[in-house]
C-alpha positions as CSV (number, residue, x, y, z in Angstrom):
1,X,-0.4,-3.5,30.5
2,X,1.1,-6.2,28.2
3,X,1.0,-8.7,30.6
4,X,-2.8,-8.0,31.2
5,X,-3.4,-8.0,27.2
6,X,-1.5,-11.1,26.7
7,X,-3.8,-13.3,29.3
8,X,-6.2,-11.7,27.7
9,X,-6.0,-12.9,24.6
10,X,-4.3,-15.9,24.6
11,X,-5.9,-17.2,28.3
12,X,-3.6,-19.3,31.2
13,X,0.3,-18.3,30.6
14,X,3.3,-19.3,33.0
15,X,5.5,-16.7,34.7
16,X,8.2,-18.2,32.3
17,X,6.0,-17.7,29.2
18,X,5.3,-14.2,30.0
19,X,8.8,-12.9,30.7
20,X,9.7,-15.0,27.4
21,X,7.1,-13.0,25.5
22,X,7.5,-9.6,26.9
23,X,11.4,-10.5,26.7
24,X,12.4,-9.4,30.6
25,X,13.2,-11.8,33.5
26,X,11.0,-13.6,35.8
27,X,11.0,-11.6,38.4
28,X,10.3,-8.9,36.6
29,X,6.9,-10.8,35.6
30,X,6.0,-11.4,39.4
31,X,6.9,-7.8,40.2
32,X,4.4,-6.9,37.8
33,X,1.9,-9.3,38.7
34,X,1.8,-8.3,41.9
35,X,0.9,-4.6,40.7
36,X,-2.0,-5.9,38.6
37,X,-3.7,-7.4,41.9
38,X,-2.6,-4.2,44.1
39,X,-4.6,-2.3,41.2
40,X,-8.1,-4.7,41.6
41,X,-7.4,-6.4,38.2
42,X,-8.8,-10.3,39.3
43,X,-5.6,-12.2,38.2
44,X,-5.0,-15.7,39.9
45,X,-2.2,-17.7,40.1
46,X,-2.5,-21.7,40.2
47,X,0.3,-23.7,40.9
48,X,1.7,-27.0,39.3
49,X,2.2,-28.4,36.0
50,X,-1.1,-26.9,34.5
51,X,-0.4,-24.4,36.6
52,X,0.1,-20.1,35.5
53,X,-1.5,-17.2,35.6
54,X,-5.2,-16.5,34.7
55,X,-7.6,-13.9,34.3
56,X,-10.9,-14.2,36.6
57,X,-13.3,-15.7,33.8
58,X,-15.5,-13.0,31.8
59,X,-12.9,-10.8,32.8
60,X,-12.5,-8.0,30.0
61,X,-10.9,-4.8,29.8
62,X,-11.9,-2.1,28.0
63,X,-7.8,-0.7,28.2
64,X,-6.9,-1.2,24.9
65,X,-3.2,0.8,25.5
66,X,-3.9,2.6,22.1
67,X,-2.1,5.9,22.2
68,X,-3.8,8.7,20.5
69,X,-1.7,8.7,17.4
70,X,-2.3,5.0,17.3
71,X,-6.1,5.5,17.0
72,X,-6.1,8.3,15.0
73,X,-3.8,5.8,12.7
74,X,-5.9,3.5,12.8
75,X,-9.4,4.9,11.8
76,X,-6.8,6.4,9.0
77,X,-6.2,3.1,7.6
78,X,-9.0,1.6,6.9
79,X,-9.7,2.2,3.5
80,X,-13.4,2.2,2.5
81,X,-12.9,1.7,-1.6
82,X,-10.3,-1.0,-1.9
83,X,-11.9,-2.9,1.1
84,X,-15.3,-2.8,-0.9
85,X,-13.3,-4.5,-3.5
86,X,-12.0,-6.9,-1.6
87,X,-15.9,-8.0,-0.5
88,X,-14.9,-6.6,3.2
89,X,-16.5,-3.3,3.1
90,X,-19.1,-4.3,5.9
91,X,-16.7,-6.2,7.4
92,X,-14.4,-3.1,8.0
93,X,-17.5,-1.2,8.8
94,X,-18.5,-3.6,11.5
95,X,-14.9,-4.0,13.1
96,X,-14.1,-0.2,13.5
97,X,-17.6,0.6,15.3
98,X,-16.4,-2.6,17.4
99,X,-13.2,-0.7,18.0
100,X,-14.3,2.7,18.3
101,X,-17.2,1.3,21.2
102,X,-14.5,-0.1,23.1
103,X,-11.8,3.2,22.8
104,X,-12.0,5.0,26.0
105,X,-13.6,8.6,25.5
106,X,-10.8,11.0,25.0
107,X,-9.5,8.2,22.0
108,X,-12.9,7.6,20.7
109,X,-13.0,11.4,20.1
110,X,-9.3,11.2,18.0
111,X,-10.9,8.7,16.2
112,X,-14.0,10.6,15.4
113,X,-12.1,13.7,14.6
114,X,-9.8,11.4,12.5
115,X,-12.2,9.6,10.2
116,X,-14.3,13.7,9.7
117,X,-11.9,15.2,8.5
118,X,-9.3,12.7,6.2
119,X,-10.8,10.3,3.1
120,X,-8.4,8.4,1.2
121,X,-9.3,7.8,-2.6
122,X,-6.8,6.1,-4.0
123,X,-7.6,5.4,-7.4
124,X,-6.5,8.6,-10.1
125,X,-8.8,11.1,-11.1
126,X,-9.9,9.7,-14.9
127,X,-11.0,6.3,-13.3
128,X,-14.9,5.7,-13.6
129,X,-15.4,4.7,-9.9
130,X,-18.4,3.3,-11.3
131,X,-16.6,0.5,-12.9
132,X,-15.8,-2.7,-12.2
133,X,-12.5,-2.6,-13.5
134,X,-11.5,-6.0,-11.8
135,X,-14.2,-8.4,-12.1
136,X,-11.7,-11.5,-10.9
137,X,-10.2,-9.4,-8.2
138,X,-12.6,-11.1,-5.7
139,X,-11.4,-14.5,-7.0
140,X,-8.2,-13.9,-6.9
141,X,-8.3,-13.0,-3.2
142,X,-10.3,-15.7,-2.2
143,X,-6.9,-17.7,-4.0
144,X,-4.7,-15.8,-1.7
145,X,-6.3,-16.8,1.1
146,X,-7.0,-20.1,0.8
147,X,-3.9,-21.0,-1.1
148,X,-5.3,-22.4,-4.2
149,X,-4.1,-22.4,-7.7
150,X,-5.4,-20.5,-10.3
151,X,-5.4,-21.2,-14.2
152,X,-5.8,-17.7,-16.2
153,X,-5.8,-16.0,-19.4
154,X,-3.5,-13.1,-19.1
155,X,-3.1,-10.3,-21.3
156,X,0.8,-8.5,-21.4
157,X,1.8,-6.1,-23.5
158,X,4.3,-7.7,-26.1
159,X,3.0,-10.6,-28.7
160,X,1.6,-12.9,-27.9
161,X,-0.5,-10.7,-25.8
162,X,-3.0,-12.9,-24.4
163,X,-1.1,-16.1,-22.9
164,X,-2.2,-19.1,-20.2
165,X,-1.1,-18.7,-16.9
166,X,-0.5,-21.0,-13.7
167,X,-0.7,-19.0,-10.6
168,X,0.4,-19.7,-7.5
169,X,-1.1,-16.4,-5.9
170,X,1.1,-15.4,-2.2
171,X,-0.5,-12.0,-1.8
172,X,-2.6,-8.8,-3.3
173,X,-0.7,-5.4,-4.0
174,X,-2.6,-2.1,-4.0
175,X,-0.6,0.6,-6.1
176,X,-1.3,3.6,-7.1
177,X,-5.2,2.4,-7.3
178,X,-4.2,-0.6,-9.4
179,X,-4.3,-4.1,-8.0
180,X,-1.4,-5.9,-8.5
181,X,-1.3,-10.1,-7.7
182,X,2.3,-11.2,-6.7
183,X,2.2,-15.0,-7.7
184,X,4.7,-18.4,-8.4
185,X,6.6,-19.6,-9.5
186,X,9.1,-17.1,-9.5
187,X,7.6,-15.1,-7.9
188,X,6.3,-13.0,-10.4
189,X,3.8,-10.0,-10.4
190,X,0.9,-9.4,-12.7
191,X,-1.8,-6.5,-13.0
192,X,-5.1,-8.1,-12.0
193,X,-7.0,-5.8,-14.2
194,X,-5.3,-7.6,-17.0
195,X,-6.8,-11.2,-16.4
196,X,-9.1,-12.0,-18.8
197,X,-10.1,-15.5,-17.7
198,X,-10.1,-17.2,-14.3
199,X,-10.6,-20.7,-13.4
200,X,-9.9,-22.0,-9.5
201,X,-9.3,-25.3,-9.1
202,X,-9.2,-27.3,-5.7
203,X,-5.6,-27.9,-6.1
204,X,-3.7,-26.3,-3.2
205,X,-0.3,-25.0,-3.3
206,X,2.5,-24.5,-0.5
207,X,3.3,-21.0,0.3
208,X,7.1,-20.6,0.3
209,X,8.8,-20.8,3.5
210,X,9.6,-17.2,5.3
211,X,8.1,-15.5,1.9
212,X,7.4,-11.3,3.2
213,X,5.0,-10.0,1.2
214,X,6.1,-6.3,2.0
215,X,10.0,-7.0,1.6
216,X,9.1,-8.3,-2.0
217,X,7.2,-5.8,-3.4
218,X,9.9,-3.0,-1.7
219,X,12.9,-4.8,-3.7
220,X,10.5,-5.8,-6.6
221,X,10.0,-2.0,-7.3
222,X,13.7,-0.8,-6.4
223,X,14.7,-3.7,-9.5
224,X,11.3,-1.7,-11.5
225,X,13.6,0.8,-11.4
226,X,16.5,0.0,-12.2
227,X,15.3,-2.3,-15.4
228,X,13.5,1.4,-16.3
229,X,16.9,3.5,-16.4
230,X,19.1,0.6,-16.8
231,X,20.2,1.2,-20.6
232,X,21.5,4.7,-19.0
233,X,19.2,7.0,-21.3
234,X,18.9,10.6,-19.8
235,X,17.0,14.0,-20.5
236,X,18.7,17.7,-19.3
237,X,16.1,19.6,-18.0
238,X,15.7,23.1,-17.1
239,X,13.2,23.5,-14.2
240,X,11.0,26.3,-12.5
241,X,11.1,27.5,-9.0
242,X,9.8,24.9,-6.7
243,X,9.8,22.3,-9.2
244,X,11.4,18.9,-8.5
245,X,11.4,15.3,-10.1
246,X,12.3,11.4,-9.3
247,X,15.9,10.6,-9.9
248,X,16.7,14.0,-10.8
249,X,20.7,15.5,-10.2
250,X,20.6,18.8,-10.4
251,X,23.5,20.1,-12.0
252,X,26.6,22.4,-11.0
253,X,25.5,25.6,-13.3
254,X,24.7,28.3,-11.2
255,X,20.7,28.9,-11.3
256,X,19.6,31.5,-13.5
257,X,18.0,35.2,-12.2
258,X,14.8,34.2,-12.6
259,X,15.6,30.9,-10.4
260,X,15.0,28.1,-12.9
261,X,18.0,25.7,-12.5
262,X,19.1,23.0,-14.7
263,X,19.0,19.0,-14.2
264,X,19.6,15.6,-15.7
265,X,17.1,13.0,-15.7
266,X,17.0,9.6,-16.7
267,X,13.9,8.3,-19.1
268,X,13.1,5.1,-19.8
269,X,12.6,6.5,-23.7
270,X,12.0,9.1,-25.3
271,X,8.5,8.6,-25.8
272,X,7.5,7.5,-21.7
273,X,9.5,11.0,-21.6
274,X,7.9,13.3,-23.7
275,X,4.5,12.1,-22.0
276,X,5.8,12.4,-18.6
277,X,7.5,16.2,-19.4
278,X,4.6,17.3,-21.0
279,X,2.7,16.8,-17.8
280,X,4.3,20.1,-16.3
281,X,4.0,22.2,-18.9
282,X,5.7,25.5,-19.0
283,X,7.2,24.4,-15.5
284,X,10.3,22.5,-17.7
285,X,12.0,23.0,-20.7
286,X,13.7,20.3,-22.3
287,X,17.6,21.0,-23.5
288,X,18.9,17.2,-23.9
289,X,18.5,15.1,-26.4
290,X,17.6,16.9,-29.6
291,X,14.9,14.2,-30.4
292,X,13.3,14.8,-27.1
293,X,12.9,18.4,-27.3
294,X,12.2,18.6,-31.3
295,X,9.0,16.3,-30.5
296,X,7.6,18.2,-27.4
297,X,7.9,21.6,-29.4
298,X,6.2,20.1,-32.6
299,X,3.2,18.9,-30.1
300,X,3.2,22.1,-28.5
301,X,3.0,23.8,-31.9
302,X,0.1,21.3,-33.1
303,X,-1.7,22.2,-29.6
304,X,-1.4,25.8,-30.2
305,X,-2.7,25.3,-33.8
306,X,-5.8,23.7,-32.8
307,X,-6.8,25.6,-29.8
308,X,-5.9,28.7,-32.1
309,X,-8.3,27.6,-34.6
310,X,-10.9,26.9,-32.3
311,X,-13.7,29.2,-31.4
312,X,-13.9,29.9,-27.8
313,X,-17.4,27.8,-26.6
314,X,-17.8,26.5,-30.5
315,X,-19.8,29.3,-31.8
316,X,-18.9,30.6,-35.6
């Protein structure tokens, strides 16, 4: 099968090339050559120095060797909203019917079943959709691709806030429904959603030798983290049944009757805390530090105040 993919693809390939490729001897390659004639595929061998194997020209197969996890993964992939963003949405569109037309019947069918009943939306909940919350986003991609520099004005959030940046953009990050360009020198990583101003030149840069786009952005969030809970700040926690949280050690008190059990945390402060805890409302109770939990029970208190005062639907 690999063998029959590779020459069709890539066209006239030696014996030698094949079992270099497919990593198994030579005679391995003509044992298996031999099976694709025995099975009517029209391979030809031609000897000397342009010599190798061939496929009979117009030869196609329709054999993809997709599995049906591998289909169904596929179809799964292929985000509709971040490729519109991207200016590929047709172009997606266009290469899965492609795809799908040439997926023998009982694949076509995972597919089908795949893309009916599984839509990935990846941006939160509060996000107008309607939006166009990265007008240079098609810019910067265009950058990435072509490996041109790019001259913006880039809004962070300590003073100055709005500097000039030189961007040498490698690749495009999607997170959490948030774009995220990781550029040089450095390299460095900034929110595209943040550029103000663009400019592309025609100056090209040189992408850095062996640079892994995924391997960054892996080791660039593992350091994220570490930079978050770095100055060792922490929260203890009591939390329900069922309830669990990042970076949480749960700790050696036995849990209570009721099944709550008690946990320390580490914050980034106690403000990104309070925001955070308040999220699960009565699922946590906050024990550690005093400043932590005095806060949360004064905006409790103010909540309860002001939906107490409130008539139910506004009326008097």
């Amino acid at each position: 099968m690999s063998i029959l993919l590779l020459l069709q693809t890539r066209g006239r390939m030696t014996a030698a090339q094949l079992a270099e490729e497919l990593e198994v001897s030579v005679r391995t390659v003509y044992r298996d050559v031999e099976a694709l004639g025995a099975a009517g595929v029209p391979l030809y061998g031609d000897a000397g120095h342009a010599g190798g194997y061939r496929l009979l020209d117009g030869y196609r197969t329709r054999l993809t060797g997709l599995t049906a996890d591998e289909a169904e993964a596929l179809f799964l992939a292929g985000v509709p909203g971040p490729a519109a963003q991207l200016g590929l949405g047709p172009v997606l569109a266009a290469a899965q019917l492609k795809v799908r037309a040439a997926l023998p019947p009982e694949l076509r069918t995972h597919a089908d079943r795949i893309s009916g009943r599984f839509h990935l939306d990846a941006p939160g909940w509060y996000t107008d959709a309607g939006a166009d919350e990265t007008p240079h986003l098609a810019a910067v991609a265009d950058a990435v691709w072509n490996n041109r520099i790019l001259h913006t004005v880039y809004r962070r959030w300590r003073e100055p806030t709005d500097v000039e940046r030189r961007l040498e953009p490698y690749g495009l990050v999607l997170k959490a429904g948030r774009w995220y360009v990781v550029a040089g020198p450095g390299p460095r990583t900034f929110r595209v959603d943040q550029i103000l101003e663009l400019t592309s030149s025609d100056e090209v840069f040189t992408r850095p030798d062996g640079f892994d786009l995924a391997a960054h952005w892996t080791a660039y969030q593992r350091g994220f983290r570490e930079r978050l809970y770095g100055d060792g700040a922490e929260a203890v926690v009591r939390l329900a049944p069922g309830v669990t949280l990042a970076r949480a050690v749960r700790l050696d008190a036995p849990a209570a009757a009721d099944g709550w059990t008690v946990a320390r945390v580490p914050i980034e402060s106690v403000e990104h805390a309070h925001a955070e805890f308040l999220r699960l409302g009565t699922e946590i109770e906050v024990l550690q530090p005093p400043e932590l939990r005095e806060r949360i029970a004064r905006t409790v208190s103010e909540l309860a105040t002001v939906y107490g005062n409130s008539p139910v639907g506004g009326g008097n």
